[in-house]
N, C-alpha and C positions, 0 to 999 in steps of 0.2 A: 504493500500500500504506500509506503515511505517513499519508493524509488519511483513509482509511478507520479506522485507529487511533485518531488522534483521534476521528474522530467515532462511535466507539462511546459505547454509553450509560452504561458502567459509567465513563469515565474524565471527571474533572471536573476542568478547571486550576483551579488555589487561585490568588486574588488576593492580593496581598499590600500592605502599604504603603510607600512610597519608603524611609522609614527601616524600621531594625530595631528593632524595639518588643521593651521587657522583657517575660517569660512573663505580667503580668498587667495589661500591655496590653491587650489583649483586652476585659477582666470591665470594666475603668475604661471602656474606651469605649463598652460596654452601659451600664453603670452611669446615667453621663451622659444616652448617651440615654434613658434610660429615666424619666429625674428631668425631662428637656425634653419627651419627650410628655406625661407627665403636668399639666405647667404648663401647655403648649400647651391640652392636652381641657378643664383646667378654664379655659380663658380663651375658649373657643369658637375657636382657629384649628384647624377643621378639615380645611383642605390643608396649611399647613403640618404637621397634628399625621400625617398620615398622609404627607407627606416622613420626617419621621422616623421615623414605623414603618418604612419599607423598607429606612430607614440601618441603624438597629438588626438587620434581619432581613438586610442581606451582613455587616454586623459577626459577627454568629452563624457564618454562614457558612463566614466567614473562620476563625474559630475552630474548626468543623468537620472543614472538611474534611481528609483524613488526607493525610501529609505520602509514604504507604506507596501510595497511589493514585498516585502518578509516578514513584515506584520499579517498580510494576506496567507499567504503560504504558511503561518502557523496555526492561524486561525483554522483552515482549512482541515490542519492536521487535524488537530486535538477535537475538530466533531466526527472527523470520522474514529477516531479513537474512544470517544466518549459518547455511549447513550443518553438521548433524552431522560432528563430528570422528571416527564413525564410519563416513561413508559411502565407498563403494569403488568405484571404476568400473574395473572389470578391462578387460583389452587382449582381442582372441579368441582368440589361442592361450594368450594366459595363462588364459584359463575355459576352455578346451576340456582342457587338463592338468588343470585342479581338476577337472571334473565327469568327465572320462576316471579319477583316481584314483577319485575317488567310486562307480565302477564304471557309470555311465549309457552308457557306450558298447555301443548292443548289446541295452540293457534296453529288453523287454516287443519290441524288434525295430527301436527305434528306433535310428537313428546316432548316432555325436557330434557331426555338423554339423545333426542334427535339433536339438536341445538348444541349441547356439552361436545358430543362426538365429531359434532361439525367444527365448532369452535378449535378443537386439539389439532383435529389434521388439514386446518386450514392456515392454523396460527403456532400450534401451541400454547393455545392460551395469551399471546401476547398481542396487548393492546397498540400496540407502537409497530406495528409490523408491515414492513411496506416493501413491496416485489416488483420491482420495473422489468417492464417488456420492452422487446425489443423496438415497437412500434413507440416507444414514447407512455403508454401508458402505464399507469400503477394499480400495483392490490392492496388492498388499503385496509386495517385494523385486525379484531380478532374475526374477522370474516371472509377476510379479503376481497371487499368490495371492489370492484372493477372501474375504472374510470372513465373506461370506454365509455361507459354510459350509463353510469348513476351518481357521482361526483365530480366537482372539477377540480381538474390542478391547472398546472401549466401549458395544458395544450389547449387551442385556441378552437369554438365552432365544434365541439361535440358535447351529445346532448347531459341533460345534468338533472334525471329523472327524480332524484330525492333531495333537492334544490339546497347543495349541501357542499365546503368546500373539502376536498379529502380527505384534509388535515382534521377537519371536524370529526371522520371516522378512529381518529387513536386517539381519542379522549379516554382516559380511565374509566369515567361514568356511564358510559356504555348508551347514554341517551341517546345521542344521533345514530351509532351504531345501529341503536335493536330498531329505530325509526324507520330505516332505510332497507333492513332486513326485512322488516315485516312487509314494506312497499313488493319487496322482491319477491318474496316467498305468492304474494297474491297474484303475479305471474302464472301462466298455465304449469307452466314448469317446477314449480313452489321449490321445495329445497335441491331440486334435479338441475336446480343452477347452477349449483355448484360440485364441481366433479369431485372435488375431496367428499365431499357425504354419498354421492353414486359409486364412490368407489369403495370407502370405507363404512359408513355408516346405512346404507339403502338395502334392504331386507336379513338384515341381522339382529343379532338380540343385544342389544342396546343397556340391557338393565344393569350391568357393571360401572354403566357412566354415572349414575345416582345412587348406586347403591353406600349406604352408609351414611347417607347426607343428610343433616339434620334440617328438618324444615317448620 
């Protein structure tokens, strides 16, 4: 991840010099050079005059480049290093209680342990969970809602069925989430949305996802 960082195109390490030069260091040591090409062209040293063009041209450089471009580049890092301080990985009877309050136990005909089993091998249980495709779109919360076409992010002119921004999908409170969920489920397709519940959860016996859960 580190290497990759670096070697994006937008980030340029700044050379610096062993000493710490006063603010108009810099302009003096163009200055210079720039009085030594010239003596150079008119004496006919044409390699050395074009040495010092190039000195001149990291002196520039130097000068340049912004000191806000490494502040950038660490910024960068440390979120990819560090998870949001909102994200939430519920327990299963802890989310079988939330989405049981939430009133899904039941709804459109499905169980509560439909819901839990969906919730596991869509997410893991994690409220902060986001899948990008290759098309630009994202899966979004402990459901992975699609963006294609029930929330928006950053893609521009597709539709936004649960009138909701992505991000509002990895809230811990699970409000928008079960909102847009039960939008979905009332689809002909109801939980056959989602290929993690047709694959793992769709005509099996479910009762080990609630079992033990206090209600």
């Amino acid at each position: 991840m580190v290497s990759a960082l670096w070697g994006a195109p937008w980030i340029r390490v700044c050379s610096s010099p062993v000493s710490s030069p006063s603010a108009s260091g810099p302009l003096r040591l163009v200055s210079r050079l720039s009085s030594q090409s010239s003596a150079l062209s008119q004496s006919g040293g044409g390699a050395t005059s074009f040495a010092s063009t190039e000195a001149r041209s990291r002196a520039l450089r130097w000068r340049w480049c912004p000191a806000g471009t490494m502040l950038l580049a660490l910024v960068s890092l440390l979120s990819c290093l560090f998870p949001s301080s909102d994200a939430k990985v519920y327990g299963r009877c802890e989310l079988a209680r939330v989405l049981q309050d939430f009133g899904l136990d039941g709804y459109r005909g499905y169980s509560l342990a439909d819901w839990v089993c969906l919730a596991y091998f869509a997410s893991g249980f994690n409220t902060a969970a986001v899948d990008h495709e290759a098309d630009g779109s994202t899966n979004n919360g402990i459901f992975q809602i699609s963006s294609r076409r029930w929330c928006r992010n950053l893609t521009p002119h597709v539709p936004n069925m649960c009138q909701m921004y992505c991000s509002d999908l990895l809230n811990p409170n699970l409000k928008d989430t079960v909102i847009c969920a039960m939008k979905i489920t009332q689809e002909p397709q109801g939980l056959g949305y989602w290929e993690a519940w047709r694959h793992h959860c769709q005509g099996k016996d479910l009762t080990d996802w609630v079992d033990g859960c206090d209600f």
